[in-house]
Structures are given as C-alpha cells and as structure tokens.
C-alpha positions in Angstrom: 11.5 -9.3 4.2 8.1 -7.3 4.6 7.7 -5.8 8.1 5.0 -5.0 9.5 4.3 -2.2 12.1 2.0 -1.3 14.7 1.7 2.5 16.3 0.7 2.9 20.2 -0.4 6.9 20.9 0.4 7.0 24.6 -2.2 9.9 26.1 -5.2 10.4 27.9 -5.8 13.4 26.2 -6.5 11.4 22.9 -8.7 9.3 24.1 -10.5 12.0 25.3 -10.8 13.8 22.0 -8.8 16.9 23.5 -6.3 16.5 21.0 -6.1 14.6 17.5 -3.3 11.7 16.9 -1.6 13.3 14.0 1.2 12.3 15.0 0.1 8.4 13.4 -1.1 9.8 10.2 2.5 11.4 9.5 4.1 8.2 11.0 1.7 6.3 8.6 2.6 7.9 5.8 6.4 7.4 6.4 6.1 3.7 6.9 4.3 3.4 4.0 6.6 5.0 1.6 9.3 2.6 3.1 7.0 -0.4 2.3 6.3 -1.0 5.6 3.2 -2.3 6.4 0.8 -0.8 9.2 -2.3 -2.9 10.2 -3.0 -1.4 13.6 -3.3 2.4 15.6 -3.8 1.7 19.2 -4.6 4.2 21.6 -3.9 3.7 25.3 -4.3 5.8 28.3 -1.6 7.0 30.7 -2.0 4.2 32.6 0.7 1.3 33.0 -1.4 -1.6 33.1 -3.6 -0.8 29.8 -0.6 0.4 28.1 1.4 -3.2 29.2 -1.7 -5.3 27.9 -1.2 -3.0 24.8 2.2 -3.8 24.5 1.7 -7.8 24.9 -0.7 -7.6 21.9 1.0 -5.5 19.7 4.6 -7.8 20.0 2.5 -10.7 19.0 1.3 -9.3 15.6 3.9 -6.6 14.4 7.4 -7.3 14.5 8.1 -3.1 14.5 6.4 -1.3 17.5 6.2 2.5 17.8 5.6 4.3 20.5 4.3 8.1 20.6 4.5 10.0 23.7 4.4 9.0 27.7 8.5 10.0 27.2 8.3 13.3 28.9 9.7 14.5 33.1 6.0 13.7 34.5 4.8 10.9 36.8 1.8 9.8 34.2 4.8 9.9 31.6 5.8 5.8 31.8 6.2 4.8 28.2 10.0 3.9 28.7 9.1 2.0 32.2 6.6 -0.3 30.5 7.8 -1.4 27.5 11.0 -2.0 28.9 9.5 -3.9 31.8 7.8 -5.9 29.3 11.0 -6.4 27.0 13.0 -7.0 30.2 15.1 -4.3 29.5 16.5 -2.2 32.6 16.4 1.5 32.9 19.8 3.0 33.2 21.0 6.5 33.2 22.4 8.1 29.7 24.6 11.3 31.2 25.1 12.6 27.4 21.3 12.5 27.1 21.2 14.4 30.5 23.7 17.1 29.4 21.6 17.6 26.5 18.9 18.4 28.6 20.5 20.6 30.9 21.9 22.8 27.8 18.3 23.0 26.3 17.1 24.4 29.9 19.8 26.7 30.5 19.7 27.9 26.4 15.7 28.7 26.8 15.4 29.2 30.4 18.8 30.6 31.7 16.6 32.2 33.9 14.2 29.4 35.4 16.3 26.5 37.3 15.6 23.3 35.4 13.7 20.9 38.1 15.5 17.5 38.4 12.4 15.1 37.2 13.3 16.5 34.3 16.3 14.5 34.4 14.0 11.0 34.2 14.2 11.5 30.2 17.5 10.6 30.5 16.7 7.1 31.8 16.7 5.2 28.5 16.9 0.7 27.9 19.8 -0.6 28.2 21.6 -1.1 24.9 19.5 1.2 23.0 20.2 3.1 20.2 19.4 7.2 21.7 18.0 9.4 19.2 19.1 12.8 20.1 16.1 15.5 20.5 17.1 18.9 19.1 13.3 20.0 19.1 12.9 19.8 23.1 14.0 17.8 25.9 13.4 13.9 26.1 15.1 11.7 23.7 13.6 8.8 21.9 15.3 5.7 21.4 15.1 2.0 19.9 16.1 -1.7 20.8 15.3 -4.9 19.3 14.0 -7.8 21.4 12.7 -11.0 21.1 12.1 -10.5 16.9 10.4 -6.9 17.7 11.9 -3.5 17.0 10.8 -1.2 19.4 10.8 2.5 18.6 10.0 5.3 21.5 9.4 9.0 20.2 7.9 12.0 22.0 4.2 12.6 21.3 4.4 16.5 21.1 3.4 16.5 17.0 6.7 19.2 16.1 9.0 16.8 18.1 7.4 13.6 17.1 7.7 14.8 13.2 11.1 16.2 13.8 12.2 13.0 15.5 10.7 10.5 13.1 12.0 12.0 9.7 15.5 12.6 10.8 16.0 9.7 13.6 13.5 6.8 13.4 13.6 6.6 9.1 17.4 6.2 9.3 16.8 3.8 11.3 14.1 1.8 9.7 15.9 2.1 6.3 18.7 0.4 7.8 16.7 -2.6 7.9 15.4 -2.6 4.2 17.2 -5.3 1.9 17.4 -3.3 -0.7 15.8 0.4 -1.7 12.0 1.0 -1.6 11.1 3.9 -3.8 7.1 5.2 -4.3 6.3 7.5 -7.1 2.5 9.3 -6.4 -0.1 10.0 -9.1 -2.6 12.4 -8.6 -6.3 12.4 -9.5 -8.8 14.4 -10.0 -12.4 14.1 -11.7 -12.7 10.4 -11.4 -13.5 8.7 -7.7 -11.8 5.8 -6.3 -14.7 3.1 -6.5 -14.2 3.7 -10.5 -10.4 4.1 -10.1 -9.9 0.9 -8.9 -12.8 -1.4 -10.8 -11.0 -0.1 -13.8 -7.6 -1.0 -12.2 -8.6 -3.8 -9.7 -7.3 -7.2 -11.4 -3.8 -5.0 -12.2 -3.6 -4.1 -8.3 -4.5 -7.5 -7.3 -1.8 -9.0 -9.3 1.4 -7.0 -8.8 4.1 -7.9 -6.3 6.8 -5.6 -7.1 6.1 -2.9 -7.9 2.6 -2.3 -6.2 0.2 0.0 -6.7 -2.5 1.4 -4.1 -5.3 4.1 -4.5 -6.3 6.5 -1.4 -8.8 8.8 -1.4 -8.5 12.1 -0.5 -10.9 14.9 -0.1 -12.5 15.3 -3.4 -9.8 13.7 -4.7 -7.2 10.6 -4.8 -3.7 9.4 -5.4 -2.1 5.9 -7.1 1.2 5.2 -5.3 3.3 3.1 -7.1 6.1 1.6 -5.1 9.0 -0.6 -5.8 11.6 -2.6 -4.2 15.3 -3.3 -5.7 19.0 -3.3 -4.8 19.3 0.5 -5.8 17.1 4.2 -6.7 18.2 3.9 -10.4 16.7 0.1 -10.5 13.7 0.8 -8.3 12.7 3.7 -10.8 13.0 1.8 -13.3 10.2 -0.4 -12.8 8.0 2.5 -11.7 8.5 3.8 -15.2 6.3 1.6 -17.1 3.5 1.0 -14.5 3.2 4.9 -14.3 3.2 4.9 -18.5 0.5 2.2 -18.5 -1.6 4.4 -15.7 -1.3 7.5 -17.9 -2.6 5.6 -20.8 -5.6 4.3 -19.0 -6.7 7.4 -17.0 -5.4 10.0 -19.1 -6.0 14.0 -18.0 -7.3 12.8 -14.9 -4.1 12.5 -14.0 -3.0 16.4 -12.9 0.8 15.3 -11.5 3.5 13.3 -9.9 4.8 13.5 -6.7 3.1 16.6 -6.5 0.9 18.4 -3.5 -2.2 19.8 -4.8 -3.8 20.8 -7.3 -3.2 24.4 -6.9 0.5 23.9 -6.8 0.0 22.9 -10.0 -2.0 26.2 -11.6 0.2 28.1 -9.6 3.3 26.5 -11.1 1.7 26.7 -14.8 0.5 30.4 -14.2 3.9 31.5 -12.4 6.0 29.8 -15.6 3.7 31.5 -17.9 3.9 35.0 -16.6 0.3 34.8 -15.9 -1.7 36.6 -13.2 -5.2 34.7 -11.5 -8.1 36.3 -9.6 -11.4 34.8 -8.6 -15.0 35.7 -7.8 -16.7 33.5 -5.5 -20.2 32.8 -4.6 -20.9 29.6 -3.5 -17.3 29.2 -2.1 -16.6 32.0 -0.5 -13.6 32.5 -1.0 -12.4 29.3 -0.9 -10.4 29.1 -4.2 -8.9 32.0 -3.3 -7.6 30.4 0.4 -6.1 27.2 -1.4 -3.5 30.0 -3.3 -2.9 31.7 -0.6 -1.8 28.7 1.5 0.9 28.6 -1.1 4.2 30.1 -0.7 4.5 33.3 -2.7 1.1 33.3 -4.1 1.5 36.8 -4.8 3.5 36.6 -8.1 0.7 35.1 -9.1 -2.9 36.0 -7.5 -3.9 39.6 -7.8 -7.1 39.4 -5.6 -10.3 38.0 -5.2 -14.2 39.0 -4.7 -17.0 37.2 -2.8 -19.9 37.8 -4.5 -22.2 36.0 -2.0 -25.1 38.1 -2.5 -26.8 39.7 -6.3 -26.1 43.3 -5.0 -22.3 42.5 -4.6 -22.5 40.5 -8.4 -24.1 43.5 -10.0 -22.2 46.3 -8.5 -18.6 45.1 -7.9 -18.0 42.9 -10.9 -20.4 44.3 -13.0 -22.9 41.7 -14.2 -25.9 43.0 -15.7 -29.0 43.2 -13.3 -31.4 41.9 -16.7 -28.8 38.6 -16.1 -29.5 38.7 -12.5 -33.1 39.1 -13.0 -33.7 36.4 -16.2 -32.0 33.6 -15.1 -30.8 34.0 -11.4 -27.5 34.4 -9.9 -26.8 30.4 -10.2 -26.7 29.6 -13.8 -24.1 29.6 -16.7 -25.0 33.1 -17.8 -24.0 35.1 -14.6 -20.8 32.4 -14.2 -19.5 33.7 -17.3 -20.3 37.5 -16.4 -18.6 36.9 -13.0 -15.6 35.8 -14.6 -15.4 38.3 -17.1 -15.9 40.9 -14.7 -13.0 39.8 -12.2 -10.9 39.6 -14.7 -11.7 43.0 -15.3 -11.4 44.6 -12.3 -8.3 42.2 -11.0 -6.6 43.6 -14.1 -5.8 39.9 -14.1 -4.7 37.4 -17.0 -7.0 34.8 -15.8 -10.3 35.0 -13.5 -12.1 31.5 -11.8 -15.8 31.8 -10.8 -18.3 29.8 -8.5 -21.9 30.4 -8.3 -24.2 27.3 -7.0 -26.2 26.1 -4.3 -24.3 24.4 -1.8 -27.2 23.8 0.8 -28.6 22.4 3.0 -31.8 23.4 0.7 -32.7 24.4 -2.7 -32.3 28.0 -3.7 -35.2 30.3 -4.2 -35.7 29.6 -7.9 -35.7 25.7 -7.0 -32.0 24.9 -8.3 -31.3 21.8 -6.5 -28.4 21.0 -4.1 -24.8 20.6 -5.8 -25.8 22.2 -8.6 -22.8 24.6 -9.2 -21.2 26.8 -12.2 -17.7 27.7 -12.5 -16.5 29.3 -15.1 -12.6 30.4 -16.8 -12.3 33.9 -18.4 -9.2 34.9 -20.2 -8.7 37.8 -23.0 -10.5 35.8 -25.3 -12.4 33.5 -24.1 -14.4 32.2 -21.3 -15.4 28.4 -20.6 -18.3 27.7 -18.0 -19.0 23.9 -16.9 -22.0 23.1 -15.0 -21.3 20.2 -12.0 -24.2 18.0 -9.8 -21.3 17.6 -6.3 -23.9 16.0 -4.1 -25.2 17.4 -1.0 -23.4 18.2 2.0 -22.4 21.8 2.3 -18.5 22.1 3.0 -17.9 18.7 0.5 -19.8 20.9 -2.4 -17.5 24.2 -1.6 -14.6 22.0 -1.5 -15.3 20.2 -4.8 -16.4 23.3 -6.8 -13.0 24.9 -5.8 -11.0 22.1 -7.0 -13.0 22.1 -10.2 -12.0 26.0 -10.5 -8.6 25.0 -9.8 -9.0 22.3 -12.6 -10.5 24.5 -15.2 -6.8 26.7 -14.9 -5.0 23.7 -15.1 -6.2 22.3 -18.3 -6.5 25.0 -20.3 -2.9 25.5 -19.5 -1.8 22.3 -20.5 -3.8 22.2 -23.1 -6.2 19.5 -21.8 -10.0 19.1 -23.6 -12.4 20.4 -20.6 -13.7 18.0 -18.6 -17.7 17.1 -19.4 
C-alpha cells in the first residue's frame, strides 16, 4: 500500500521568516527514501484554531500526518492539545516521560530548579506509542486514528533530526509491506530539462522500481527506488535500471550514493597518494571551501591562492605580466599559467584554476558574463576548458567550482574532458 504523508511546521517564527523549516526538507528526504509520498508542507502559527483547521485538512488527504514542533513546556506550545482534541484522544500523564525530564534538568542544570510547566511534555494521547527524547526534554509520540497515523516531533532542527531518524523511521518502516530500497545517481554536466526528455517515457512507465530526477544546485540526482519482500531482492531490480542509466548518460554520471562531487576528487586523490591546491579568481576561494568542508581535507589539499586581482596573478603564482598584458587575466592563456604556477608553489601533485567574469557586468576588455576558464595542471600536463554558466553572480562561482572539481575527477578516472 503507498502512503502518503503530509508535514505541519507548528511556529510563528516560520511564518515569520525568523527561522527556516529545515526540519521538512530532512523529514522529506526520509519519507521519500521509504517510498512514502509527500504532497503537502503546511505551516501554521502557534495558534489553536489555525493549527485545528490545519489538522482537519490534512486528515482528509494524507493518511500519515507529522507534526514539527508546538511540543515544548510553553503556553503557545499546544501541538499535543490540538491534534489530540481533534483525534479525540485525551491527554494523560506519562510518569516515565516525566522522570526523563527531571534527569535531563538535574544532569545539565543540577544547579537551576527545573520549573514544573516543564512537566506538560509529559502529557502525551492516550495509547500512544512515546518516543523517548535523549536530545532534550519533550518526547514525541504517535497514534493511529480513524485511518491516519499521527506523528508528533519537536521542532528544535538537532532534536527533530535526532528524533525522526532513530524514532519516527522505525516506526514508519514498520508499516512497509515489504523493503523499500533507493539507490542515488549523481550528475553533473547535463541539466534536468535534458535529463528527463531523454528519460521521460522510461520514468513515465515504471512502477517498481521508479525512478525520479531532482535538481540540485548546479547539479542533479536519479533516485532509483524499489519495493520487494527483502534488501537482496529490492537491489536486485535496482541493478539493471542503474546499468541501463549508465549506458544512456555515461561520464555524466560522477557516483552512487555519494555526496558531492568533491567527495569524490577527494576520495580519487586520497587513494592515489595525490596532493591538490587551487588558484582562484573568479571564485574566490570557493573550490578551495568545498574541500575543506570535508573531513580530513588535509591529506589531501596543500593550500590555495586567490588571485582576484593581476598584481596577485603575476607576483604570487608567477604568470608572466606580457600574458597579463596580451590577452587579459580572463582567457585560456593565463588559466593555464595559474595552474601551473600553483602547482608550483603548493608543491602540489595537482593544481585547479578559475579565472572569468562572474558579473553583474562585462569585464574591462568586454568578456561577457559566465564566460569562465578553469584549467588542470599536473607534472605533465595541463588541460583548460572554457564554459558560458549564465549570468547571476553566486550561480557562475558555484558552477565554475564544480567544473574545477570535475576536471580532477575525470582525469582521475580516466574520463575524455567534457567539451
């Protein structure tokens, strides 16, 4: 049976913009990978009447309902209150919950008497299954009324994450006839619009397994997911969709189940016994930031340079100033001198460069914007690729440090460059 799910953010401070719901974007992503469908994200107030009408719609067109936040010692805090008014459910009081509360107080704050609102987190629904919080203080729960699964976690995003992979999935998986298992492709250098004309008539005719594109920031992902009575026979049918999508796409295609694409050069590099370094222009520093976000970048990435201006160019990586003054810091020319000349003073295996115009206007010599070089230096070699990214500043930096990232990985793999 396919379920289908609908999330309710309980907080003024969302609506507001104060904060951002990522606490549904993780929750989304969960569901999804348990083939569970999610059609709607409603955001109410902390107010009992908007958050009841809520309610009322949501049990009409999603048979699983879940709740974030509204759970906590406060009086705008009335997420338990309403939905269980509207389930019929009483309140009544959980003393295990309670004691659980009064040990987190007295472990934190043995110094600070706990206040006894706190103690309203331990009024749960009747009958519900409690999901112990070991990430703060009120516990979530779940019930199933009238065809509806109801599922209450708290809305703080290190709880709500906490609570939802190691409470709330057990759950949910306990209602899956069967095992759902999603494999995840990852693309790069060919957008979604063409990724799914090419793919379209396959998508629209699969049932099991299925396969959906998403698009991420200058990139996207195929998940293929599949249903079946165990892991070994789910895979299974994975196995030849994901063939078939190889064949089609080809290199495009930089992993499985992977996060990024530098985790990728990183991995290659590390295996390799390779060291990296960058000099960046147009990105300033931006290739550079997306290996340092990875654990132990350092037995890999020796350093980078931001050559934002000619001065830096000439005098820290040593590209010639006749270069400079020929054919201007954005072309192939100095993106193969910048390179080289990182690669030189990293004392580095590998060097990346980026040198373009990322906007908002044309440089001085009338180089459009989105035009961009980056280039790949190694002892031997050194391969520079010209890109047109578009306009918009941050979405030209981000692409032209993926591409960077790109250059690493194929050479690695022995991939052709991309044209």
């Amino acid at each position: 049976m396919s379920h289908i799910a609908e999330l309710i953010a309980v907080g003024t401070e969302l609506l507001l913009g104060n904060i951002a719901n990522t606490d549904a974007q993780m929750i989304s992503q969960g569901l999804s990978e348990l083939g569970i469908h999610v059609y709607y994200h409603t955001v109410v107030g902390d107010n009992p009447a908007r958050l009841r009408s809520a309610v009322e719609i949501a049990r009409r067109r999603a048979d699983i309902l879940i709740t974030t936040g509204g759970l906590g010692p406060t009086c705008d805090d009335l997420t338990k209150q309403t939905l269980a008014q509207v389930f019929g459910r009483e309140l009544v009081f959980d003393e295990p919950s309670a004691q659980r509360i009064r040990s987190y107080f007295q472990r934190l704050h043995p110094d600070r008497p706990m206040t006894e609102n706190n103690l309203q987190q331990a009024m749960l629904p009747e009958g519900c299954t409690i999901f112990a919080n070991d990430w703060g203080t009120a516990p979530g729960c779940a019930f199933e009324a009238e065809g509806v699964r109801v599922i209450m976690l708290p809305g703080p995003p290190r709880e709500c994450r906490a609570m939802f992979t190691h409470r709330a999935l057990p759950y949910l998986r306990a209602l899956a006839d069967g095992t759902i298992v999603s494999r995840t492709l990852k693309i790069f250098g060919m957008g979604e619009s063409s990724v799914e004309a090419l793919l379209r008539e396959r998508m629209n005719a699969m049932t099991n397994p299925t396969l959906a594109p998403y698009a991420k920031e200058g990139e996207m992902e195929l998940r293929i997911t599949a249903k079946a009575p165990t892991e070994a026979e789910a895979r299974d049918l994975i196995a030849p969709v994901e063939e078939e999508l190889r064949d089609l796409l080809g290199d495009v295609i930089y992993g499985a189940d992977v996060k990024s694409l530098e985790e990728v050069a990183f991995a290659l590099m590390e295996a390799q016994g390779l060291t990296f370094g960058t000099a960046e222009s147009c990105t300033g520093g931006l290739v550079a930031k997306r290996m340092t976000d990875l654990p132990g970048a350092s037995a890999v990435l020796k350093g980078g340079v931001v050559s934002y201006t000619d001065e830096v160019k000439h005098n820290v990586l040593g590209v010639p100033q006749a270069l400079l003054d020929q054919y201007g810091a954005v072309s192939p020319q100095v993106a193969e001198a910048m390179a080289r000349g990182a690669r030189r003073v990293l004392g580095c295996s590998l060097a990346v460069s980026t040198t373009g115009v990322a906007g908002p206007d044309p440089d001085d010599r009338g180089n459009p914007v989105g035009l961009v070089y980056v280039a790949l230096a190694g002892a031997e070699f050194c391969h520079v690729q010209e890109l047109h990214l578009g306009r918009g500043r941050a979405m030209v930096r981000s692409r032209a440090s993926l591409h960077a990232l790109d250059l690493v990985r194929r050479y690695l793999t022995g991939r052709p460059w991309a044209e």
